[in-house]
N, CA, C and O atoms as a DFTB+ gen file, in Angstrom:
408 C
 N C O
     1  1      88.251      94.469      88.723
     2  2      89.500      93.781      88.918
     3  2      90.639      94.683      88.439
     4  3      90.838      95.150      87.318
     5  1      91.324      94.806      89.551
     6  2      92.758      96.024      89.009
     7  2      93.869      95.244      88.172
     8  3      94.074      94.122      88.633
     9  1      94.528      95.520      87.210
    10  2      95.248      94.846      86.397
    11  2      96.660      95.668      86.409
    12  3      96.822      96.803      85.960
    13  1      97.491      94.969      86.929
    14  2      98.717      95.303      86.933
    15  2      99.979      94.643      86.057
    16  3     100.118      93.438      85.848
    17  1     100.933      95.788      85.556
    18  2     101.864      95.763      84.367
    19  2     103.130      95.774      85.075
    20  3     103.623      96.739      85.659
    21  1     103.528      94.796      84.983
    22  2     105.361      95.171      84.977
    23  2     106.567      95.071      84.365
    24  3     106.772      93.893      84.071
    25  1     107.705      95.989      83.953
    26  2     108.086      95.750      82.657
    27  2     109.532      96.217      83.178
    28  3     109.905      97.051      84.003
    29  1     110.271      95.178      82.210
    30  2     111.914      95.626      82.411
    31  2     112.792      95.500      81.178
    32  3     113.047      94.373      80.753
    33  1     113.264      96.570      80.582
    34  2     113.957      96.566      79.254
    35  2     115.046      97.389      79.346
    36  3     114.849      98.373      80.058
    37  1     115.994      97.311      78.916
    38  2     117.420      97.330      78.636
    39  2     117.533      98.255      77.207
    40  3     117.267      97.931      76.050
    41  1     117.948      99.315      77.670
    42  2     117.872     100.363      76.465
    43  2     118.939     100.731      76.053
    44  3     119.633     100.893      77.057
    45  1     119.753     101.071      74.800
    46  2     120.250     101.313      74.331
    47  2     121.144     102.305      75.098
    48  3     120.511     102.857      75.999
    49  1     122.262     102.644      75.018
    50  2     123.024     104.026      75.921
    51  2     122.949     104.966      74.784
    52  3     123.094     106.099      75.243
    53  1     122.842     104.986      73.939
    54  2     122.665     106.182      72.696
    55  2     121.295     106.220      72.736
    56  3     120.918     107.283      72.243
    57  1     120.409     105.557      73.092
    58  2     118.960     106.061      72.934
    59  2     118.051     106.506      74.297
    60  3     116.927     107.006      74.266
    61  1     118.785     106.210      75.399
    62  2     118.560     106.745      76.620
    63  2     118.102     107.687      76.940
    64  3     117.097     107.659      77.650
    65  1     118.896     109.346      76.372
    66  2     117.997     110.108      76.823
    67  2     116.855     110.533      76.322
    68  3     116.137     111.332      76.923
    69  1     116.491     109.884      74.810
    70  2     115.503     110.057      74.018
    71  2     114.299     109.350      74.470
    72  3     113.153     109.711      74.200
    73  1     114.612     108.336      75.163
    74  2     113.967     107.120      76.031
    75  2     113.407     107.859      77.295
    76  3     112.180     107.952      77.291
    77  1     113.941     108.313      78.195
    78  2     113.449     108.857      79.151
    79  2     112.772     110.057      79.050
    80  3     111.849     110.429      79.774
    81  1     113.350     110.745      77.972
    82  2     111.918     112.140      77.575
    83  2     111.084     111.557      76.816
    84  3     110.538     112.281      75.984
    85  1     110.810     110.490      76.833
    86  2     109.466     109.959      76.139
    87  2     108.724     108.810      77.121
    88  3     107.580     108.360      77.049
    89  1     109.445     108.608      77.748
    90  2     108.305     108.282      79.514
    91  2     108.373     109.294      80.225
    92  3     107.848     109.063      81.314
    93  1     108.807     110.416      80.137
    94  2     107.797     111.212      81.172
    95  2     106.986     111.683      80.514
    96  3     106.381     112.576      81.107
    97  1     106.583     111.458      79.267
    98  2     105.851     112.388      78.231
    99  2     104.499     111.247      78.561
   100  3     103.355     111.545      78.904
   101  1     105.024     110.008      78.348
   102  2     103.906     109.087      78.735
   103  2     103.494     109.067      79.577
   104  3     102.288     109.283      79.689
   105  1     104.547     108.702      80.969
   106  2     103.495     108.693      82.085
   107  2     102.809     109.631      82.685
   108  3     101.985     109.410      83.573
   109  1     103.223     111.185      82.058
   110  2     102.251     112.321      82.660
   111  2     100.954     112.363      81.330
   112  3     100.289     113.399      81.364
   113  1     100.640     111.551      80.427
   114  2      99.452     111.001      79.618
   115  2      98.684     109.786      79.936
   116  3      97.632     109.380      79.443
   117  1      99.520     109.232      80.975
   118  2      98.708     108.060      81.636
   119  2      98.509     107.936      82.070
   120  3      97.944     106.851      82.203
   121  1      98.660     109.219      83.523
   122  2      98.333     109.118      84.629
   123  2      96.901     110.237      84.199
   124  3      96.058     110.289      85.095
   125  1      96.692     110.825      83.329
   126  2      95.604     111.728      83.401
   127  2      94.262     110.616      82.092
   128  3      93.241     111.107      81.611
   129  1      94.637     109.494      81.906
   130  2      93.988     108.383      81.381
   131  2      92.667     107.810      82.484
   132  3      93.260     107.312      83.441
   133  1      91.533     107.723      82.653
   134  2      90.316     107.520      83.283
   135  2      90.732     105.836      83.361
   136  3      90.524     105.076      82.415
   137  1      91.163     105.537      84.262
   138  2      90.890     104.087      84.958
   139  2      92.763     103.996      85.218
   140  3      93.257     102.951      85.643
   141  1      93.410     104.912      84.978
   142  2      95.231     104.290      85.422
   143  2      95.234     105.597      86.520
   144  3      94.976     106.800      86.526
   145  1      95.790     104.336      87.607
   146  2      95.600     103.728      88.711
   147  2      97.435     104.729      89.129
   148  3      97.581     105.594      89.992
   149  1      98.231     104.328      88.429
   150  2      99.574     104.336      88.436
   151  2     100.105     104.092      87.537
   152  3      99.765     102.959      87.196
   153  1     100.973     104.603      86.715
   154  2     102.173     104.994      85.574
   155  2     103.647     105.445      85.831
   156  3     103.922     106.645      85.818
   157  1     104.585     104.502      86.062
   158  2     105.514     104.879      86.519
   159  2     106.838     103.940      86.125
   160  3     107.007     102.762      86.441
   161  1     107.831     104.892      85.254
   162  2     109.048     104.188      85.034
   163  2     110.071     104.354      86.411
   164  3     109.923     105.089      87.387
   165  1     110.945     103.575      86.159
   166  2     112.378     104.068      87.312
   167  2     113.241     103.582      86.428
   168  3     112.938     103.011      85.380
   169  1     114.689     103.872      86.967
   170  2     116.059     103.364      86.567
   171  2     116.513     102.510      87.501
   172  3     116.341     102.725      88.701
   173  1     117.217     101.329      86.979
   174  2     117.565     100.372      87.834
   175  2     119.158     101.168      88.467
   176  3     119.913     101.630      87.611
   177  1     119.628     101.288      90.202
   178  2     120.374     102.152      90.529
   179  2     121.820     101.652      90.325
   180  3     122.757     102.379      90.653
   181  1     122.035     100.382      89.772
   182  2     123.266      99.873      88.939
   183  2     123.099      99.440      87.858
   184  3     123.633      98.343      87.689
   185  1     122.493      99.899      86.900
   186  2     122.466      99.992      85.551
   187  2     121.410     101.010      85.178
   188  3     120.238     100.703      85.391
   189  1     121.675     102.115      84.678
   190  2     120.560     103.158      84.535
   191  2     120.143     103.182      83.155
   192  3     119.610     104.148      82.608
   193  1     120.500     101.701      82.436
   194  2     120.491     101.769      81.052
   195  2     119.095     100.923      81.383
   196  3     118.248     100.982      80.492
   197  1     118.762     100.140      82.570
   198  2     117.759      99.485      82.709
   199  2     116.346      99.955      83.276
   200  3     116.190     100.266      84.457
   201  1     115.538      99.971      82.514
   202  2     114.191     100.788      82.697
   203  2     112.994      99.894      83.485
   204  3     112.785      98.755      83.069
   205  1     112.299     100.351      84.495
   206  2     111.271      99.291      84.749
   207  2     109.966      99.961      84.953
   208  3     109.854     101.017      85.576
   209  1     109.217      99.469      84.540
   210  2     107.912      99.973      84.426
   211  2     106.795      99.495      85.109
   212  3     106.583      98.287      85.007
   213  1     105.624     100.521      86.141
   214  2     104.903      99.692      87.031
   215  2     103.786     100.419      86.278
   216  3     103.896     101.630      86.088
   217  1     102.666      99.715      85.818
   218  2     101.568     100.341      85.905
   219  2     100.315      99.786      86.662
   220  3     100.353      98.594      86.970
   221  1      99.162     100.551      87.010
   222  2      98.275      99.860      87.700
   223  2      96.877     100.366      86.689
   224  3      96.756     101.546      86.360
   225  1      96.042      99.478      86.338
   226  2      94.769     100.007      86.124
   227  2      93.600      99.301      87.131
   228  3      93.625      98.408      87.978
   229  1      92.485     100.263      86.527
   230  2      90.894      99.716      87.122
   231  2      90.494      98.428      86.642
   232  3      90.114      97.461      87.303
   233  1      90.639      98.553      85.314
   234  2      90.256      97.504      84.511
   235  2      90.910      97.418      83.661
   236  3      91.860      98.173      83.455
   237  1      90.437      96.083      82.646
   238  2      90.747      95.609      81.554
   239  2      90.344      96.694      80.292
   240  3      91.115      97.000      79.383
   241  1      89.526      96.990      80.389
   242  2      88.854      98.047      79.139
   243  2      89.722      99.324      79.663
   244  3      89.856     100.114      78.729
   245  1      90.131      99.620      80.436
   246  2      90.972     100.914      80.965
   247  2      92.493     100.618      79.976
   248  3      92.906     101.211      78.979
   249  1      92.999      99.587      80.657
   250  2      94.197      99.157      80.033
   251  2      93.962      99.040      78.394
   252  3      94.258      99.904      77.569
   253  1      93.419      97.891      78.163
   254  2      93.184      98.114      75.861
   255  2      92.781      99.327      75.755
   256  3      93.136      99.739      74.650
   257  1      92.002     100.429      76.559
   258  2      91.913     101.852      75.816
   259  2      93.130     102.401      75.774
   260  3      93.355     102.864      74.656
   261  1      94.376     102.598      76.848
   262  2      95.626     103.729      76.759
   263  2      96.470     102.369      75.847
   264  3      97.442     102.967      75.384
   265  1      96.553     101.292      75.502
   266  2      96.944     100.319      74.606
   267  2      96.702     100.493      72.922
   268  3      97.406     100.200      71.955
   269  1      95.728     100.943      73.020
   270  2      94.844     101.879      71.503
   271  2      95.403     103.088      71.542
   272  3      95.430     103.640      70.442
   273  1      95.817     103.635      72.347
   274  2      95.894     105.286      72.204
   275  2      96.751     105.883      71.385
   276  3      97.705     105.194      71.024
   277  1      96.668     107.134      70.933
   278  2      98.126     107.497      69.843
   279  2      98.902     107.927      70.531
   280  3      99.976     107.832      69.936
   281  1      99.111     108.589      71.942
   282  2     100.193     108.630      73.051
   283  2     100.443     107.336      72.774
   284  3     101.197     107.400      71.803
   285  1     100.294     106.343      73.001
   286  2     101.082     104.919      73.156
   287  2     101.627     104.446      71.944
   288  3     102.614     103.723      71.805
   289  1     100.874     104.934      71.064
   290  2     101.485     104.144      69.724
   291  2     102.872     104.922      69.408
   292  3     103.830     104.352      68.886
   293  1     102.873     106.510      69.842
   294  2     104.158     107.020      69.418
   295  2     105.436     106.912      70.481
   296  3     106.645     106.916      70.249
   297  1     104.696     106.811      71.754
   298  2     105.882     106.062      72.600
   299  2     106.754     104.666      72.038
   300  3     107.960     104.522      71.836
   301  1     105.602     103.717      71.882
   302  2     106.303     102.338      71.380
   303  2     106.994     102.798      70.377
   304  3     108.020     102.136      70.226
   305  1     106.840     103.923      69.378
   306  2     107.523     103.379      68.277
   307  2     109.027     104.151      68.668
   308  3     110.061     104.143      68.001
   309  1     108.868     104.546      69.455
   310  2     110.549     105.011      69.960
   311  2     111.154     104.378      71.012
   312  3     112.353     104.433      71.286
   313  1     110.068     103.612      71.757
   314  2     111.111     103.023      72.764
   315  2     111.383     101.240      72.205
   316  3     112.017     100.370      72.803
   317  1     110.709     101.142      70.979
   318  2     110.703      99.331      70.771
   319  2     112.161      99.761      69.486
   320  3     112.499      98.736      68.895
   321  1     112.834     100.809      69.116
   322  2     113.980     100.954      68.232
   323  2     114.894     100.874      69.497
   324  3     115.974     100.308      69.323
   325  1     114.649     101.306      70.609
   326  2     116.026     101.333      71.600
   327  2     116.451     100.286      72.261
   328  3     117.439     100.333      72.993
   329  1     115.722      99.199      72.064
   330  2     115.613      97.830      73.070
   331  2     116.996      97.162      72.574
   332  3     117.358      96.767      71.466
   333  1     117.753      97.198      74.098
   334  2     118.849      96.543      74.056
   335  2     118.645      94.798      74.891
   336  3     119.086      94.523      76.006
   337  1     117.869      93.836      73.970
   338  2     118.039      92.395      73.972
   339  2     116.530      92.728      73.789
   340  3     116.085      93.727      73.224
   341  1     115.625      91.443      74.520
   342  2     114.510      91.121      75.048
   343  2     113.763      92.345      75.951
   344  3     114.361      92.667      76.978
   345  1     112.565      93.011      75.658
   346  2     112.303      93.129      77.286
   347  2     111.801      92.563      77.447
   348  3     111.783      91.634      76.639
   349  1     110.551      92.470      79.027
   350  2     110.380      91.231      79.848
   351  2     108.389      92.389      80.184
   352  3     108.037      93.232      81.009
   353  1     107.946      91.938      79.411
   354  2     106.414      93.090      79.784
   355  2     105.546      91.734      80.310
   356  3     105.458      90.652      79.729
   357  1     104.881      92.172      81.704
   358  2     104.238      91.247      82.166
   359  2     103.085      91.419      82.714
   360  3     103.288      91.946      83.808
   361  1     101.468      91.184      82.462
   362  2     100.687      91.409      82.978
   363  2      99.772      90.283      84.119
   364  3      99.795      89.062      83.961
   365  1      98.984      90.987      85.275
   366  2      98.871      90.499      86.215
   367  2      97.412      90.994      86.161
   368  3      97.187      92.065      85.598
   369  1      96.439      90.307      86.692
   370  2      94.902      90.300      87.199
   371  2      95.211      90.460      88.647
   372  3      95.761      89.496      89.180
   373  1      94.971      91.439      89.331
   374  2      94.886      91.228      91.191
   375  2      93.636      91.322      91.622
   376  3      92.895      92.241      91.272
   377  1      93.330      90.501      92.320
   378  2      91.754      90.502      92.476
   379  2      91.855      91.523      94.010
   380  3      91.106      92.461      94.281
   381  1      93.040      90.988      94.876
   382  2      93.097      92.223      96.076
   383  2      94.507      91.892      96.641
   384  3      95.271      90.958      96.397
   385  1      94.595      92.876      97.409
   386  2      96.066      93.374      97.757
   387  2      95.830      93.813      98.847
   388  3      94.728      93.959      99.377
   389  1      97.228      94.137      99.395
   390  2      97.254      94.410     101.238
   391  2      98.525      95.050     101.379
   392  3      99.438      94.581     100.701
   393  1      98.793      96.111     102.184
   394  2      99.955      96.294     102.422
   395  2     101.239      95.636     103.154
   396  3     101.193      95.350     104.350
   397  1     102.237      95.444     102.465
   398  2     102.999      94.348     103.004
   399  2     103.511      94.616     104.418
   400  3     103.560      93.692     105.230
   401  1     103.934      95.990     104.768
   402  2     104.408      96.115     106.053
   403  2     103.456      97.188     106.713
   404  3     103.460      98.415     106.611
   405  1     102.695      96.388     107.374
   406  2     101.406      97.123     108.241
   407  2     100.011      96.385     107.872
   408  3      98.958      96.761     108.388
C-alpha cells in the first residue's frame, strides 16, 4: 500500500533561505531512501514564503524508517523554528491511483 504525504507550511521570510537549503538537502536524502517513491517541496507562485510538500512511499515501514532517520531529525529541527502559524502535514493510505487526464 503506497502512502502518501502532503504538507503546507508558511515559513518565516528571515528563515527562508535557510529553509530551502535544507529541503534540497532532504529531498536529494529521500529520494535515495529504499521505498520513497517521491520527495518533493515547491513554492506556492504567490507566496514563496509558502512551502508544500509531496511525498510518496511503498510502505508504511518505508515511511517510519526516513521518519527515524538523522537526515530527518536535523531537517525538522530547522524547519519546525521557521514555522510561520500552523502547518497543515497530512497523511494518506492509497490503495490505487490512475491518471487523471488519460
Amino acid at each position: 500500500m503506497t502512502i502518501v504525504v502532503h504538507g503546507v507550511a508558511r515559513v518565516r521570510s528571515d528563515m527562508l533561505d535557510a529553509v530551502l537549503r535544507a529541503a534540497a538537502l532532504m529531498s536529494n536524502s529521500s529520494r535515495a531512501e529504499p521505498g520513497c517513491n517521491r520527495y518533493q517541496f515547491s513554492q506556492d507562485v504567490v507566496d514563496p514564503t509558502v512551502l508544500v510538500l509531496m511525498e510518496e512511499w511503498a510502505s508504511e515501514e518505508a515511511l517510519q524508517t526516513h521518519l527515524a532517520s538523522p537526515a530527518f531529525a536535523e531537517f525538522a529541527a530547522i524547519f519546525s523554528r521557521a514555522f510561520d502559524g500552523t502547518p497543515e502535514f497530512v497523511r494518506f493510505s492509497a490503495h490505487d491511483g490512475e491518471p487523471l487526464f488519460g
